[in-house]
C-alpha positions as semicolon CSV with decimal commas, in nm:
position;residue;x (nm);y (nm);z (nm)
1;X;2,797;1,081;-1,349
2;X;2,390;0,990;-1,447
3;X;2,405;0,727;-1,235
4;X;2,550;0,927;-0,907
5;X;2,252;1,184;-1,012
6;X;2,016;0,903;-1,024
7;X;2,130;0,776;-0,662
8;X;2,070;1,154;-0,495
9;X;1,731;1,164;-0,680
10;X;1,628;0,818;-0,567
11;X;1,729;0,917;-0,181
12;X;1,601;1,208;-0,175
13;X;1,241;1,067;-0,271
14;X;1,298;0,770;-0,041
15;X;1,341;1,044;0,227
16;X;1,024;1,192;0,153
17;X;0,842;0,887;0,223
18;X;0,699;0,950;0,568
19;X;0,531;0,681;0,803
20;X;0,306;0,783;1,056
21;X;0,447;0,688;1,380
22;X;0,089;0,544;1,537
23;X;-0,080;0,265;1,394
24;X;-0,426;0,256;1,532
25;X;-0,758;0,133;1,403
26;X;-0,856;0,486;1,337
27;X;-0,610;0,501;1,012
28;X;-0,804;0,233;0,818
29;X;-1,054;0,518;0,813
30;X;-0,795;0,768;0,619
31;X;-0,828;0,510;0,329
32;X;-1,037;0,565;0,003
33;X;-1,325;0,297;-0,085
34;X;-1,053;0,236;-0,400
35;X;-0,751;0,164;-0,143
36;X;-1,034;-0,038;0,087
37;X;-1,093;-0,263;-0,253
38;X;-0,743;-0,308;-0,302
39;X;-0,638;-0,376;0,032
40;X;-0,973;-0,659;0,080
41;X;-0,819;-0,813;-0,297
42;X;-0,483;-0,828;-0,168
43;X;-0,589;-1,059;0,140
44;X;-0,820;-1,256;-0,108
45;X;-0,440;-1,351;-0,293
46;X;-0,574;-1,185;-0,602
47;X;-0,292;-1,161;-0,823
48;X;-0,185;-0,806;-0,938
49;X;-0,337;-0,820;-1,321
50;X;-0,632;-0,984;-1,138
51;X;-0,670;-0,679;-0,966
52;X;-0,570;-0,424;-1,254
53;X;-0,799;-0,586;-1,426
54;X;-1,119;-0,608;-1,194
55;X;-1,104;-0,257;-1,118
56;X;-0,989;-0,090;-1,480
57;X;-0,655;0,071;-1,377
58;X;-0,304;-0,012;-1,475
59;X;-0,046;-0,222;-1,301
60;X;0,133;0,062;-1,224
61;X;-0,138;0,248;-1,057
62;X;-0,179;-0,068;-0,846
63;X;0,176;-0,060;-0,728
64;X;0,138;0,369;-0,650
65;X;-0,216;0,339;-0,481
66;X;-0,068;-0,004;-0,267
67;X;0,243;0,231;-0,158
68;X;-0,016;0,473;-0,065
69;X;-0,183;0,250;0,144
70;X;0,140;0,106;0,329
71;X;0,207;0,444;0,403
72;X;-0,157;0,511;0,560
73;X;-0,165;0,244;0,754
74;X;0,213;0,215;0,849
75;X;0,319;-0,129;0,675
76;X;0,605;-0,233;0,497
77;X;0,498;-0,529;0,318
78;X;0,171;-0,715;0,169
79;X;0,232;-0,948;0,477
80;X;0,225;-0,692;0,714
81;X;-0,068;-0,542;0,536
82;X;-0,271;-0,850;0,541
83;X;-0,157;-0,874;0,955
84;X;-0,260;-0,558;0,974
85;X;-0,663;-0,604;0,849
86;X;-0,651;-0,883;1,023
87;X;-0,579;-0,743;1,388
88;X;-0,801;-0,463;1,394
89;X;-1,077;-0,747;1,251
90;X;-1,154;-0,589;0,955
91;X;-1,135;-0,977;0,831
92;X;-1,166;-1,350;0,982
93;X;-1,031;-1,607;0,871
């Protein structure tokens, strides 16, 4: 029975979870400086505590502000994240 509960709750959030349709360069602008620092320590292959760490929040506020930015920006995964900064040339490599 609390696991059936658990299963509606957990859909029904995943449902909320909205992407925006089109990516463009323009959404790289909806992002914080915070989510900016994040997203620029992500493609440097800081490691999560690295990151916690460097800018005095908690792993778990890491892993809420990255979903944030996924959602901005329309990515799924760190990879896609990291091919996203790079095709707008937000970085070189």
């Amino acid at each position: 029975m609390k696991q059936d509960r658990y299963r509606e709750e957990a859909s029904k959030r995943f449902k909320k979870i909205v992407l925006p349709k089109k990516v463009d360069r323009a959404n790289f602008v909806l992002l914080t400086r915070h989510q900016v620092q994040i997203v620029f320590m992500i493609c440097k292959e800081k490691t999560v505590k690295e990151i916690a760490s460097k800018l005095n929040i908690t792993e778990k506020t890491f892993f809420n502000t990255r979903l944030n930015i996924f959602k901005k920006l329309a990515v799924k995964s760190t990879v896609g994240l990291v091919k996203y900064v790079y095709k707008y040339g937000y970085l070189k490599f």
